[in-house]
N, C-alpha and C positions, 0 to 999 in steps of 0.2 A: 052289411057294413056300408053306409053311405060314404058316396063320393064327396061330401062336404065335411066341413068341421060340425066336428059333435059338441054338440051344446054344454059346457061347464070343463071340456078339456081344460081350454085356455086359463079360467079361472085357479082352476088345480095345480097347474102347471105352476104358474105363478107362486104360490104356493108352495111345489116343492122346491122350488128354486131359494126361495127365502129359509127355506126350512135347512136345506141341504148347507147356503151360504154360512150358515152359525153352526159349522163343523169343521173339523181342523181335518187337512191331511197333514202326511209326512213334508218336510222339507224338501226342494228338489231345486238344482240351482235353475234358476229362472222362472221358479214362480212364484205368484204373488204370496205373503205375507199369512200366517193363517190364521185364522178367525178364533173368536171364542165360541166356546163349546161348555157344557158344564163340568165342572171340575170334580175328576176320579171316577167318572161313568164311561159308559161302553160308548165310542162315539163309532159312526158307522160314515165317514167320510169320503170315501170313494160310491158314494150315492146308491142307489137301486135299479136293480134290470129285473125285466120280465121277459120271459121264453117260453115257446114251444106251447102258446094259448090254442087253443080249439073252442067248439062250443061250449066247453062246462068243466074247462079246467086249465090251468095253467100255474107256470111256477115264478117262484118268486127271488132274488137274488140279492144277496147284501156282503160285505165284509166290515168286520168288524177290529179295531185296532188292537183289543184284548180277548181272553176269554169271556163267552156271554152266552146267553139264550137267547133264541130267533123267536122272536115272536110277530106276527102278522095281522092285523086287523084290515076286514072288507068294510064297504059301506058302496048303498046304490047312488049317495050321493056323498060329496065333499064336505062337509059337517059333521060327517062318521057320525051322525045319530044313530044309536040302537047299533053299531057294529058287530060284524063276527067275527070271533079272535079264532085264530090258527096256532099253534105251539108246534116250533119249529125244533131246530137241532141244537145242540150244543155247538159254540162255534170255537173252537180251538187249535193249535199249533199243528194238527195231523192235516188239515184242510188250508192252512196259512188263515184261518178263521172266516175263512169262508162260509156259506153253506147256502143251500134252498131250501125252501117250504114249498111244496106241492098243494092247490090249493083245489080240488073238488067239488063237484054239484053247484058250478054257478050257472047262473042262468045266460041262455043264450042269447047273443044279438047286442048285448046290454054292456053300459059303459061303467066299468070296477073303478071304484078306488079303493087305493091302497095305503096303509102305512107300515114302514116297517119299525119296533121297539127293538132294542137291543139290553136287555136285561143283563143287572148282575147273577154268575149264578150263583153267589152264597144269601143272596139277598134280592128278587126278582121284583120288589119295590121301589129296587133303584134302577132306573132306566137311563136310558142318553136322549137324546134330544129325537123324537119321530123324524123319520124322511118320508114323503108322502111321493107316492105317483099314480096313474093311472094306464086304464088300457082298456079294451074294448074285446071280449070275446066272440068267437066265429058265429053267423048268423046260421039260423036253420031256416029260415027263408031266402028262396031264391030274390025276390025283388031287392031286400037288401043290398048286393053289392059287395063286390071286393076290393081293394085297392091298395096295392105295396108298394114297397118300393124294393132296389137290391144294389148291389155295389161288393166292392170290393180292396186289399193292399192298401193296408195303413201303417204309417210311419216305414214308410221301405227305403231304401239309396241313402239311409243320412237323414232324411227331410225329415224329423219330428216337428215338433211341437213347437213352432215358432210363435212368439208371445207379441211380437212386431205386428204378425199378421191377423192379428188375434184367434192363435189357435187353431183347433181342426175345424175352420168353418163353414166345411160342407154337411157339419150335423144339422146347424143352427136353416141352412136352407133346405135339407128334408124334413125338418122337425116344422115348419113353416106348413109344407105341403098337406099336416095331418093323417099319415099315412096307417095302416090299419097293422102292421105289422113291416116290418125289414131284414130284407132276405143279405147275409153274408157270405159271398161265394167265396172266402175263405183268404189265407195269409191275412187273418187278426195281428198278426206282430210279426216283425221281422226279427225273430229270434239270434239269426244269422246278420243280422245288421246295426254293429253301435251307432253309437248320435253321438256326434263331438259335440262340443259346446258354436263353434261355427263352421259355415263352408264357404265359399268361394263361390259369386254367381258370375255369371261369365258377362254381367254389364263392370266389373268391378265391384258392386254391392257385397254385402255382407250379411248369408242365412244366420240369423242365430237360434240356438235349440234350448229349451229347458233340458235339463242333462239330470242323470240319476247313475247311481254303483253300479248298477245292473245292466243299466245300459252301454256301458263304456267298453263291453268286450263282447265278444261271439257269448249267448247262451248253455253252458254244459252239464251246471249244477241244476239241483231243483231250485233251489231257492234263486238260480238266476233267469231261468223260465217262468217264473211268479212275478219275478221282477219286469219281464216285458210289456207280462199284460198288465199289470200295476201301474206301466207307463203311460200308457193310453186314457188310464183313468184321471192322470191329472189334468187332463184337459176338459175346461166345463163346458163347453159344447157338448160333447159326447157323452157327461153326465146328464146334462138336462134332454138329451134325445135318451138316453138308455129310461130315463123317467117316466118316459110321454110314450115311447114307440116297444111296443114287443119284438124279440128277438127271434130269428131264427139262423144260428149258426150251423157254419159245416167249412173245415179247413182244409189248406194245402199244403204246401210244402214252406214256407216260411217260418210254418210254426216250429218247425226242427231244425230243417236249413234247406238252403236251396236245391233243387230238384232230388231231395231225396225219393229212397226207394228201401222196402227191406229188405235186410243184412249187406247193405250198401257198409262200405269201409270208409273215412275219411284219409287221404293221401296225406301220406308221411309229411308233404313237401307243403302242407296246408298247418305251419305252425300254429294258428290261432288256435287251434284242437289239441288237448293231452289226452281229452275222451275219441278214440277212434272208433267205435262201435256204433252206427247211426242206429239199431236197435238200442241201444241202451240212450243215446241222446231223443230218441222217439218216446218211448217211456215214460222219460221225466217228463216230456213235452206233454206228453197227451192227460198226464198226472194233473199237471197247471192247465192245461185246457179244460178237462173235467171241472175243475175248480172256480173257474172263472166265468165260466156261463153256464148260464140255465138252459140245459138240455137232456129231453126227457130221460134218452137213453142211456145216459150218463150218470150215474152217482160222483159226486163230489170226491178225489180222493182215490177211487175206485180202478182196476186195473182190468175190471172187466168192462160190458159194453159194447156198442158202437155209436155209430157217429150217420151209420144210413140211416134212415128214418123216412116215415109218410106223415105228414100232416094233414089231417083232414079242416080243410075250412071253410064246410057247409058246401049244401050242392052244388054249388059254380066252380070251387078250385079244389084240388087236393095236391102239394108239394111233395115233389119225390128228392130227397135229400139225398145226393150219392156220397162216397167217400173212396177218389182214384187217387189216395194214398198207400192206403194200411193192406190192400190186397194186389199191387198190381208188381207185374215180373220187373227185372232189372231193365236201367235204362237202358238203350243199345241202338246199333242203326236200323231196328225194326223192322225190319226187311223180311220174316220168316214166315213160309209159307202154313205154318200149323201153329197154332197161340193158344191154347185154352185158356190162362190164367190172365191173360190181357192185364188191363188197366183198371177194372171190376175186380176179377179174380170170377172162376162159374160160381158159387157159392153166391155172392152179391147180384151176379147177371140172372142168377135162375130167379130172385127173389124180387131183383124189379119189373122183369117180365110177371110175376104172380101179382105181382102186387099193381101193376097195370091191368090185367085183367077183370080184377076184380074192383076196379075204380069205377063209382057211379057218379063221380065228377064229370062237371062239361066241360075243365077244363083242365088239363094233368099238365104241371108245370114242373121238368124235370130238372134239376137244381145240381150242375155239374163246376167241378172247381176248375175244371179245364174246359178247355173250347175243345171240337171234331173236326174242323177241318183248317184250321190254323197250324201251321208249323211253328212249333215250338224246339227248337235245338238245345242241347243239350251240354257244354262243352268242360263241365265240370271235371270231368278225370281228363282232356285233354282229348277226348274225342271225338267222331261226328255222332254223340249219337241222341235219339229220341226225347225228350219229355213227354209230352202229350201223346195223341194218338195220331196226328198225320206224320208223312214222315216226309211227305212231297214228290214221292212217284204218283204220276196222276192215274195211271193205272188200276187192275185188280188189288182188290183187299189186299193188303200184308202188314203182317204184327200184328198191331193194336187194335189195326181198321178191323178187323175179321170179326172181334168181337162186336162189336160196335155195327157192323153188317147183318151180322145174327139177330141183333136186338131190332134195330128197322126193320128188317124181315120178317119178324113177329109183329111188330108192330102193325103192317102192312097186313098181313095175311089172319091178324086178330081183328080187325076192321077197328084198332081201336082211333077213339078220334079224341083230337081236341090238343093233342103235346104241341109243347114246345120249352124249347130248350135254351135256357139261361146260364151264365157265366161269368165269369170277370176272367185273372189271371195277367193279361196282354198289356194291360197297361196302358189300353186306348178305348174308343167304345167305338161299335159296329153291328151291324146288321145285316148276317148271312141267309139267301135263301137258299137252299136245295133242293134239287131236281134232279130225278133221276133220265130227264131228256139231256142231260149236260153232263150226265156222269159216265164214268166206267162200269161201277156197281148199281144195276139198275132196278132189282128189286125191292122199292120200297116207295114210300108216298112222300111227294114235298113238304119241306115241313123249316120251320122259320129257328136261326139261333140269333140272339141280340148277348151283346157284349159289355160290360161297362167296368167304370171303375180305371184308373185308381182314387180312391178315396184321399189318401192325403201319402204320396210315394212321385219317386219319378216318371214320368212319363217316356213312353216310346215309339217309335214307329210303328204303320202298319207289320203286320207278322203276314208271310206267304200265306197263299191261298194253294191246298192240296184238291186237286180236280176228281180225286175217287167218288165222291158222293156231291159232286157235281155243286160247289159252292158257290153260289155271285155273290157279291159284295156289292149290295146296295146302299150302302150306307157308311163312310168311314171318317171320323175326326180323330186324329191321332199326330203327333210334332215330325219333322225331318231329322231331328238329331235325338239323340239317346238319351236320357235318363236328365229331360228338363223338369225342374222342380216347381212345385206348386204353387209357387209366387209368379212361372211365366203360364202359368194353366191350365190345362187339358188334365182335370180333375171331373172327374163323371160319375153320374148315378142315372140307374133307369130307373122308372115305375110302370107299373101292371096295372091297368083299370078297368076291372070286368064287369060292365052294364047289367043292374038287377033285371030289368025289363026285355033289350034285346039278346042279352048274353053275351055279344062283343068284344072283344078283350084290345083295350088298344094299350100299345108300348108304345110311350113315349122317352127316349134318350135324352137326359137333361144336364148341362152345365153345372159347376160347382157352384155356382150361382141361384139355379133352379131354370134356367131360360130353355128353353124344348128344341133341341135340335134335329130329331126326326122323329118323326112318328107313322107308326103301324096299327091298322086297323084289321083284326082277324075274325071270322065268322065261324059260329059254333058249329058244334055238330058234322063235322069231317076229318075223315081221315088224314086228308093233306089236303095243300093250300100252299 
């Protein structure tokens, strides 16, 4: 995967954009107008995403306004001469019409186009209007090259969709970049967060929000968890990036509500809630997450599954996908000197210590929706206790750390090399190294975590720095005051650029803009660094 633009994206692109344009969404107040479309066909107006690409497969993603059949045609070029058709699912009311096509035997290294058909299905002659996109599958040569990007918390505090600003336009500057894939470290929707129609900026100014049903209360229903991520899709930035860029999601706590936990209760004194059962508000969520993107280990709909996963993307990288939601103990002041269940849960810990083992990547990039040594507080039921895993005794392990000790300690003593460790969550972007000459808990090798995001949400200060695993902070842009909205800034996206030739991996930390405000350069082949 070269570090440059690949030859006929842009063309394509272009393309889906025109294609996409002459499709109607739903009504939403604040948005534009909707287009013609053909009339009494399936139209598929919330655009196309691709996820969870490797060398020689990957899936494809569409909704559809009625019932229909997914159909999919490849093509090695943009003219779909000679195409091959893929025959997808039925898309109907069980998935909100949803669905994927898992697409098979392509070839590596090589740049796909896509279209998606959306058929009748009493009549598969009549179709809707194609949406076309493209994407680029994992190289099996190393000189190729890797290059992502990752980010994180969109529409959070209130801030949606403002049409002033034109939109979520941090897609529009990573979609510029050409990036080979984008990593989501999670809270896709603020489930827990309505969008009024305005807010209040503190110059006097006036935020205004494109506003929708669904959006206007906390999330409880299914069909109001479908409604969130349905939100996001109105904005065409983030269609014409979901077109061009493949996906790779993995969630947090937004998607259900704020720092949830399992068999966590919602307080009586929290009326926005008549569902008090966060397993049962967890459910619906993960029902609409399933639905909404293309991910592998996910079925559409489906209540089984997970959500950790390994992508393998050709010798240079392989992505370790965690999920420090659905397994880890209640929040608390984490202070206890024996944890087994941590923030993993052992079940998920014994599996990415295996599945690190047996990685013949050079470079293992583990994909966490929380930061390690960031205090993240917790004040939800009213008191001091944990989210994340520091808890800010600079000291010995305790809680959460312990697990999270176990795992470096493997790491270390497996000689495995090459991690590092990526995140958002924080609401600011930064650049942790650790050392175990700087820490309390000393066995294990330095090893680098970088931060970013938020994507289009409030921004906030620096979060403490916990001294157990010996964290510096080299690196921090982040506001003095709380929850500043995306019109004053500090909207961030990283990118990963692993050199086919020398193997290199540099992190660059980027503005919402795309401007580079730090960057890291790391050498293969070591334990730590």
């Amino acid at each position: 995967m070269s570090a440059s633009p690949l030859p006929g994206r842009r063309s394509v692109l272009r393309g889906s954009l025109a294609a996409s344009a002459a499709l109607t969404l739903p009504a939403a107040v604040g948005a534009a107008a909707p287009a013609f479309a053909l009339s009494g066909r399936p139209k598929a107006g919330w655009g196309v995403q691709t996820g969870d690409v490797t060398a020689d497969s990957g899936l494809v993603w569409v909704r559809s306004d009625r019932p229909a059949r997914m159909v999919v045609e490849t093509s090695a070029t943009s003219s779909f001469r000679n195409p091959r058709r893929w025959h997808g699912p039925l898309l109907g009311t069980d998935t909100d019409f949803t669905g994927t096509t898992r697409l098979r035997g392509l070839p590596p290294g090589e740049q796909i186009h896509y279209r998606v058909l959306l058929a009748d299905p009493d009549d598969p002659r009549r179709t809707g209007e194609p949406v076309t996109g493209t994407f680029r599958t994992a190289p099996v040569r190393r000189r190729d090259g890797v290059r992502f990007l990752w980010s994180g918390d969109l529409a959070g505090q209130g801030w949606g969709i403002n049409p002033d600003l034109g939109g979520y336009r941090i897609y529009d500057a990573m979609g510029k970049l050409d990036p080979d894939f984008f990593l989501c470290s999670g809270d896709n929707i603020y489930a827990d967060g309505p969008i009024a129609a305005t807010a209040a900026l503190p110059d006097g100014s006036t935020w205004r929000n494109i506003t929708t049903e669904e959006k206007s209360k906390v999330a409880e229903t299914l069909a109001e968890f479908r409604g969130n991520f349905r939100y996001n899709l109105l904005d065409e930035n983030l269609r014409r990036f979901n077109a061009q860029v493949p996906s790779v999601i993995q969630w947090d706590d937004h998607e259900v509500r704020n720092n949830w936990y399992p068999g966590e209760r919602v307080l009586d004194s929290d009326t926005r809630y008549t569902e008090k059962s966060v397993d049962v508000l967890a459910g619906r969520a993960r029902r609409a997450f399933s639905e909404y993107f293309p991910i592998s280990t996910l079925r559409p709909g489906a209540r089984d599954g997970r959500v950790q996963r390994v992508l393998h993307q050709g010798p240079l990288l392989d992505v370790f996908v965690l999920d420090m939601r659905t397994y880890r103990n209640a929040n608390s002041p984490d202070d206890q000197t024996v944890d087994p269940q941590g923030i993993l849960g052992a079940e998920q810990l014994e599996w990415l210590k295996r599945e690190l083992s047996c990685s013949r990547a050079v470079w293992k990039v583990i994909a966490a929706d929380m930061p390690l040594g960031l205090v993240v507080p917790d004040a939800t039921e009213g008191k001091a206790n944990i989210e994340a895993v520091a808890q800010g005794d600079p000291g010995a392990p305790l809680g959460r750390e312990l697990q999270i000790a176990e795992l470096l300690r493997y790491i270390k003593h497996r000689r495995i090399t090459g991690t590092v460790w990526l995140t958002a969550d924080v609401h600011h972007t930064s650049a942790q190294h650790y050392q175990p000459t700087r820490a309390a808990f000393t066995d294990f090798e330095p090893f680098w975590e970088f931060v970013s995001g938020p994507l289009n949400a409030g921004a906030f200060p620096a979060s403490a720095l916990d001294g157990t695993f010996g964290p510096e902070r080299v690196f921090v842009k982040a506001p003095t005051a709380a929850n500043v909205s995306p019109a004053g800034g500090y909207q961030f996206f990283g990118e990963v650029d692993i050199d086919g030739g020398s193997g290199e991996l540099t992190v660059r930390l980027r503005e919402q803009d795309g401007t580079v405000l730090f960057t890291k350069v790391l050498q293969p082949g070591r334990v730590g660094q």
